[in-house]
Backbone bond lengths (Angstrom), bond angles and torsions (degrees), N, CA, C in turn:
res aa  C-N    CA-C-N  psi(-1)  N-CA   C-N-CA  omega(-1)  CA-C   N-CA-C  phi
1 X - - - 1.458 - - 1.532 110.74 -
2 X 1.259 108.63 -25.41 1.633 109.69 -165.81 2.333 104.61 -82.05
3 X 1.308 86.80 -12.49 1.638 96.60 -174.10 1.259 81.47 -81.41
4 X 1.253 127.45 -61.85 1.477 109.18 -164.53 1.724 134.52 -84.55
5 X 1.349 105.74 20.91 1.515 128.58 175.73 1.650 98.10 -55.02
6 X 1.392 112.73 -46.76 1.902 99.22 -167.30 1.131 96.41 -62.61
7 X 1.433 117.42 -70.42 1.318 114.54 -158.67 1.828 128.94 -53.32
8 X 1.079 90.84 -21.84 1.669 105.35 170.29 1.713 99.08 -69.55
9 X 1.237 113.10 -52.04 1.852 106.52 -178.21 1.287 90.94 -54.58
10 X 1.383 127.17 -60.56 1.776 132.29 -157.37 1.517 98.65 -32.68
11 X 1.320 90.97 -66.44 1.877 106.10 -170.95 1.365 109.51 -55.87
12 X 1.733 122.69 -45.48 1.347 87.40 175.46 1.316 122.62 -102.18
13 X 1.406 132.87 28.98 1.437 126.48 156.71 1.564 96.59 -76.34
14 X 1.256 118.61 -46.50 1.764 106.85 -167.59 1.493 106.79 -79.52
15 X 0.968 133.52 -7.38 1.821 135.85 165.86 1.573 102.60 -78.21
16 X 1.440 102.66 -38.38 1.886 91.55 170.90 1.658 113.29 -76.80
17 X 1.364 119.18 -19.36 1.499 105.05 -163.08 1.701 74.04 -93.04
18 X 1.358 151.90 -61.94 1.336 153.23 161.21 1.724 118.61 -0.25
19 X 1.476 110.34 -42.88 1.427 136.15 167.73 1.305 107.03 -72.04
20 X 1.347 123.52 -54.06 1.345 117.08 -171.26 1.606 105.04 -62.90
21 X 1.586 121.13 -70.37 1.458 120.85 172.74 1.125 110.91 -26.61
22 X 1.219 141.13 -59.65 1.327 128.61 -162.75 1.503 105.42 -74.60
23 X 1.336 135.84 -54.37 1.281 136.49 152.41 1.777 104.49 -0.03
24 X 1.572 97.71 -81.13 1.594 104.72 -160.45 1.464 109.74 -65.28
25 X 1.333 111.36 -16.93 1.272 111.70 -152.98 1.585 102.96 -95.94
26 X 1.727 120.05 -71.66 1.386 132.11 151.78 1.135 142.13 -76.78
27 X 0.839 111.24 -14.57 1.838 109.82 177.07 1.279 101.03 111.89
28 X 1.474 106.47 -150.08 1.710 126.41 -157.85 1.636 106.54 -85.62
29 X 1.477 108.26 -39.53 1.295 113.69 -171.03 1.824 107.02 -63.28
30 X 1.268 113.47 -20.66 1.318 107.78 -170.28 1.237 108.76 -88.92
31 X 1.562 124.44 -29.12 1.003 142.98 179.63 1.489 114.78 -45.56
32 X 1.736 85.86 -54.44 1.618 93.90 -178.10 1.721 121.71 -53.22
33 X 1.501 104.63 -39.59 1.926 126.19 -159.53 1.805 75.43 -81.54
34 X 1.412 135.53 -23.91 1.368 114.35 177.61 1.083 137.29 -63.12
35 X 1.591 107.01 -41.26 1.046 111.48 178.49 1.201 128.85 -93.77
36 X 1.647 115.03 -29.50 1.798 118.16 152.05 1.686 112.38 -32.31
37 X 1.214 112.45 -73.02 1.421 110.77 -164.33 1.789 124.27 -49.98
38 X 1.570 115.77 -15.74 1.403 120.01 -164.23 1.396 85.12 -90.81
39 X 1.511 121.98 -51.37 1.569 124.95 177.73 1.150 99.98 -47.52
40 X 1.364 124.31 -68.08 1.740 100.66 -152.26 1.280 102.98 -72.71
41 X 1.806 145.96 -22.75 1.210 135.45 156.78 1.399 123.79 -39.88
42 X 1.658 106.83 -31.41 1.613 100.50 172.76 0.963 119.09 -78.03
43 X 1.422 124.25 -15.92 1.750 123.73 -150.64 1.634 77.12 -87.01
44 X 1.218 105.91 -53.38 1.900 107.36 -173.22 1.450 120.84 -36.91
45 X 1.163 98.48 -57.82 1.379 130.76 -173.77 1.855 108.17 -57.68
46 X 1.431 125.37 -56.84 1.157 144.94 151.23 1.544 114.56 -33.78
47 X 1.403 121.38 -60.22 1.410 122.88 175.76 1.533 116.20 -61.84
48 X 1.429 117.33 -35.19 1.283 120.81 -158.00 1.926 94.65 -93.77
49 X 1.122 111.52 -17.48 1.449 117.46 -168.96 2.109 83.24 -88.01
50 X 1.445 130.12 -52.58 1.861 118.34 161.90 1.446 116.98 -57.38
51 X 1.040 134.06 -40.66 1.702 117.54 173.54 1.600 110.03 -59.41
52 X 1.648 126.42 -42.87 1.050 116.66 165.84 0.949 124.44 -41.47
């Protein structure tokens, strides 16, 4: 878990600047598909990092 501490910050500074764009850019609806998609990449990402 401790190897993968950066990249977890990585992801969520760029899911917040990712949040903001869509914010300024589309509205609410994008907002929403923003923040689903980084979660379920982590949950993925998280599981596949325990079967290893």
């Amino acid at each position: 878990m401790r190897r993968l501490l950066p990249e977890l910050i990585l992801s969520l500074l760029f899911g917040i600047l990712v949040l903001a764009a869509a914010h300024y850019q589309r509205g609410y609806w994008a907002v929403g598909a923003e923040v689903v998609l980084p979660i379920a990449l982590l949950i993925i990402l998280l599981r596949t990092e325990i079967e290893i």
